[in-house]
Structures are given as structure tokens and as C-alpha cells.
C-alpha positions in Angstrom: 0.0 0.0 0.0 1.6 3.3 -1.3 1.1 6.5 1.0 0.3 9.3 -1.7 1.2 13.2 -0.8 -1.6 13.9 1.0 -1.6 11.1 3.5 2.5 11.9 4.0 1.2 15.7 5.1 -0.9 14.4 7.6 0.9 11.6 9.5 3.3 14.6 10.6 0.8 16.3 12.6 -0.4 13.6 14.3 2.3 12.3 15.5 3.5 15.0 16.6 0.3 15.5 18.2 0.0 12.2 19.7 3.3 12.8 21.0 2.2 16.1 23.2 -0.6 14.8 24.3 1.0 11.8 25.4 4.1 13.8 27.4 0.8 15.9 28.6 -0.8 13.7 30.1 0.0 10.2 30.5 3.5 10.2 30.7 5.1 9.4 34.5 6.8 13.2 33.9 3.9 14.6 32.3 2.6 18.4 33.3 -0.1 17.6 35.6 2.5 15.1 37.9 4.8 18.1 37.5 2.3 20.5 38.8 1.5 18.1 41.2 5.5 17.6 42.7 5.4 21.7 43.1 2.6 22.2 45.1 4.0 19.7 47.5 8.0 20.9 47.3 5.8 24.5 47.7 3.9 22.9 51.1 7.0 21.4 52.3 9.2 24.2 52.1 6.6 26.0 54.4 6.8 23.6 56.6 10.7 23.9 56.9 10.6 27.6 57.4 7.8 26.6 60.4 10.0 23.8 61.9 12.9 26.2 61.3 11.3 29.0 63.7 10.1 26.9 65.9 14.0 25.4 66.5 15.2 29.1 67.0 12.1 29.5 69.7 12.7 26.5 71.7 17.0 27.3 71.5 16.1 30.3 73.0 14.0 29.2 75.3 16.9 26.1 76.2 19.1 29.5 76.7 17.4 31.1 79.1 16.7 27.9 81.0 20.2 26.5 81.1 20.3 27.2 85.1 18.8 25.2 86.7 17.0 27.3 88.8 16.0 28.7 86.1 14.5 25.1 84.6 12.9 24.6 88.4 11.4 27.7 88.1 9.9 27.6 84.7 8.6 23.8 85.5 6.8 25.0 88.7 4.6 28.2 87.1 4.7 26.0 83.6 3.6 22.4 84.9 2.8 23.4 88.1 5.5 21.2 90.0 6.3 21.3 93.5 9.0 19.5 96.1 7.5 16.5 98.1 6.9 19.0 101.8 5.5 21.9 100.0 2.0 22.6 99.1 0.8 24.2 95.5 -2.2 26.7 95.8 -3.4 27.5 92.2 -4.9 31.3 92.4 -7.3 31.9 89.1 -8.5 35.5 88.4 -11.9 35.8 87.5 -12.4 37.4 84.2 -15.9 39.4 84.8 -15.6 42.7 85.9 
């Protein structure tokens, strides 16, 4: 079977075609997987920058608590510790005026 001009100018196109709609869509790199990957890179990223500021928080906070009086201090009006022979009296203020 002999492929005459006309057939020869179309089989271009649709291969070509084919082929973009192929790397569109369906292939494992395709555009929407690739749209996909940034959004979460994008997400992640934020998350680093979060976890990043929270580190730098809590260092600070590990500064100003490396005495330990400091630490036995924080842990009583934090967590409400106490020593075994003393006794804790929580004091709430009541918010209506």
C-alpha cells in the first residue's frame, strides 16, 4: 500500500500531536504530575521555614533555662511542679468585671 502526498502531510501532525498529548498527560513526567511535585515541594518548604522558627524558639527558650534554677522555676509556674513537703495553691483570676 503506497502513502500518496496527502496522507505523508498528515501523519506529521499527528504524530506529533499524539506525542504532546502523550508527554501531557499520560506520561510518568507529564505536566499535571509536574504540577503536582510543586505544590507539595511548595507545602514542604513552608513547613521547613515553620519547623525552622520553631527550633530558634525553643533554643532560645533552652538559653534562658540553662540554670537550673532557672528550669525549676519555669517547671513550677509551667507544669505546676512542687517539692515533696511543699503545698501548690493555684490562684485563678476571675475574668468578669
Amino acid at each position: 500500500m503506497k502513502l500518496n502526498l496527502k496522507n505523508k502531510k498528515i501523519i506529521g501532525p499527528i504524530v506529533i500531536i499524539t506525542f504532546i498529548i502523550w508527554m501531557l498527560f499520560f506520561d510518568s513526567n507529564s505536566y499535571l504530575y509536574q504540577l503536582e511535585y510543586n505544590r507539595e515541594i511548595n507545602k514542604l518548604e513552608k513547613s521547613i521555614d515553620f519547623y525552622k522558627s520553631e527550633i530558634k524558639k525553643n533554643r532560645k527558650t533552652i538559653e534562658e533555662h540553662a540554670v537550673q534554677k532557672n528550669i525549676n522555676n519555669y517547671a513550677r509556674e509551667k507544669y505546676h511542679y512542687k517539692k515533696d513537703d511543699e503545698y501548690l495553691y493555684l490562684i485563678e483570676y476571675d475574668t468578669i468585671d
